[in-house]
C-alpha positions in Angstrom: -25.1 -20.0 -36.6 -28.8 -19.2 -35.9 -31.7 -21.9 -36.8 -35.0 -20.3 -37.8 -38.4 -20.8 -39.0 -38.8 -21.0 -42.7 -42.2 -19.4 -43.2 -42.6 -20.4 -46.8 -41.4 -24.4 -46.8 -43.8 -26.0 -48.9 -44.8 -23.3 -50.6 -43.9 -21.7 -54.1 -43.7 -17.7 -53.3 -42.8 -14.5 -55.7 -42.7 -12.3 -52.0 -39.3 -13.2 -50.2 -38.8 -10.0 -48.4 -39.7 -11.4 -44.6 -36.5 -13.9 -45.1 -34.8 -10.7 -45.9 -35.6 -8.6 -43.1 -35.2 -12.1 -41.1 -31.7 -12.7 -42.3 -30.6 -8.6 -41.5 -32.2 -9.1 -37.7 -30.1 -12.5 -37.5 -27.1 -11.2 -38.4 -27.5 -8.3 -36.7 -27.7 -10.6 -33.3 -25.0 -13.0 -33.8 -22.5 -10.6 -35.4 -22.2 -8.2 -32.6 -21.5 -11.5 -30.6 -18.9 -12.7 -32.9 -17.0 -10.0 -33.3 -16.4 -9.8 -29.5 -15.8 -13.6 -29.3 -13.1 -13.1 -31.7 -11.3 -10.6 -29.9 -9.0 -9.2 -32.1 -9.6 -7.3 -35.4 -11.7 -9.8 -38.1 -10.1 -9.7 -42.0 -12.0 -12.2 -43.7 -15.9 -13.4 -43.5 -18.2 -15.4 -45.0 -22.0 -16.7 -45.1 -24.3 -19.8 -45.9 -27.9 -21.2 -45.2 -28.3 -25.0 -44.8 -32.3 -25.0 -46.1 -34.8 -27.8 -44.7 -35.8 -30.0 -47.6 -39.4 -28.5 -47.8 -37.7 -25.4 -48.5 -35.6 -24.1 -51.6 -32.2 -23.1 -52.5 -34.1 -19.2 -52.8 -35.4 -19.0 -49.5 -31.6 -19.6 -48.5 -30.5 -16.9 -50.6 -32.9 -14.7 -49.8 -31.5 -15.1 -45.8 -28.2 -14.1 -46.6 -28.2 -12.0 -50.0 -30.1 -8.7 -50.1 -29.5 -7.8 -46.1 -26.9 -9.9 -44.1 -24.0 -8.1 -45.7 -24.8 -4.8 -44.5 -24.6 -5.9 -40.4 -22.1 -7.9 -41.1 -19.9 -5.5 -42.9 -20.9 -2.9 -40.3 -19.9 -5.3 -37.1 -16.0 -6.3 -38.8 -15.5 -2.1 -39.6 -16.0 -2.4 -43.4 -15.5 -5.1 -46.1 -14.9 -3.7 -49.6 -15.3 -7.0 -51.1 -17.9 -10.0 -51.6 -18.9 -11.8 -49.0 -18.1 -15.4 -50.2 -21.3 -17.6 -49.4 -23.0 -20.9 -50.4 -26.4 -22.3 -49.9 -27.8 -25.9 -49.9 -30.9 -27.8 -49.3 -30.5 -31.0 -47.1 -31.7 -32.9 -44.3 -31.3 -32.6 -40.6 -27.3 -32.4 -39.5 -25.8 -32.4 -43.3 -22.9 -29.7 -43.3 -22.3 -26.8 -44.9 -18.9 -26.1 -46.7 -18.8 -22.7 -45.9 -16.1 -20.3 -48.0 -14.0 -17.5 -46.6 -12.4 -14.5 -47.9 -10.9 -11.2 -46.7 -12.8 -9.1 -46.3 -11.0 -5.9 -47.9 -8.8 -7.5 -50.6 -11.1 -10.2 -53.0 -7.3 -11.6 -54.1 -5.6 -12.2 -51.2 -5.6 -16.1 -52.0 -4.0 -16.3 -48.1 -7.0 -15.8 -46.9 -9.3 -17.9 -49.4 -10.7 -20.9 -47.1 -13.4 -22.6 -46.2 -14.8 -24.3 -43.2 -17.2 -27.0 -42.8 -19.9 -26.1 -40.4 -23.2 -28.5 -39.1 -25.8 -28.3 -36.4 -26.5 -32.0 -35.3 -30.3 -31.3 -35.4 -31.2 -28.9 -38.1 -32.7 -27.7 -40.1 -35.7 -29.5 -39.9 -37.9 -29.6 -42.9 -39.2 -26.1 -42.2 -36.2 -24.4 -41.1 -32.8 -22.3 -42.1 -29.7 -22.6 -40.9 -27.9 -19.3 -41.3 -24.4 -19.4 -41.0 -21.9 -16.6 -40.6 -17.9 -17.1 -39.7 -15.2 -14.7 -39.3 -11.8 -15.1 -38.9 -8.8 -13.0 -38.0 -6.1 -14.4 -40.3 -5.7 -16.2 -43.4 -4.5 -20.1 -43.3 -2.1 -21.4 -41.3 0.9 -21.2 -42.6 0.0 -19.9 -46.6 2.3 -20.1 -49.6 -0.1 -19.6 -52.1 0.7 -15.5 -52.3 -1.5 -13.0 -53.8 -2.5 -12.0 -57.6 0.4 -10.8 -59.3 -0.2 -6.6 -59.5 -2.3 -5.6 -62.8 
């Protein structure tokens, strides 16, 4: 997770592109350091914003939408499928219920999860929480089995 500065809170803007560029040099940063804090070989990702409530649900997207993917795609060696994402607005330290999927196979319902995520003091008003998570397996213990072959 990475808190930053949500240069248009309280304002109504058509421009978004600077929380673009600001959510490929974030993921950039903490995806390198992920990857390696995993250890072994990730299969399923996912993203969120938590967006301070003089922001809006856009300026969250516009963190994790048009540029995240490609660093994180490029840190976990690939990902043919969606990234699986969700964005809220909401005050300091409300949680994020933050959906995973792998990463190469968008019905593999083994690895369809989600994890809850918070930072105790953020975001404040004018900022963005952007979340990333990657995991190396599916849930413990899954009996759910995969889409029947088309």
């Amino acid at each position: 997770m990475a808190v930053i500065a949500n240069p248009f809170a309280g304002q109504l803007v058509d421009d978004l592109r600077p929380l673009f560029e600001a959510g490929a040099r974030v993921g950039k940063l903490v995806m390198e350091n992920l990857v390696e804090v995993l250890g072994s070989p990730a299969v399923a990702y996912g993203k969120g914003a938590i967006v301070g409530v003089a922001g809006e649900m856009e300026h969250g997207g516009a963190c994790i939408h048009p540029m995240l993917g490609k660093p994180m795609r490029a840190a976990v060696g690939g990902g043919k499928s969606v990234i699986p994402s969700n964005v809220k607005v909401a005050a300091m330290g409300a949680s994020l219920d933050l959906p995973l999927g792998h990463k190469d196979d968008p019905w593999s319902f083994d690895h369809f999860d989600t994890i809850t995520v918070a930072v105790a003091d953020a975001p404040r008003p004018d900022e963005i929480v952007v979340v990333m998570a990657i995991a190396d397996g599916g849930r413990p213990l899954p009996r759910a089995g995969s889409a029947p072959a088309r």
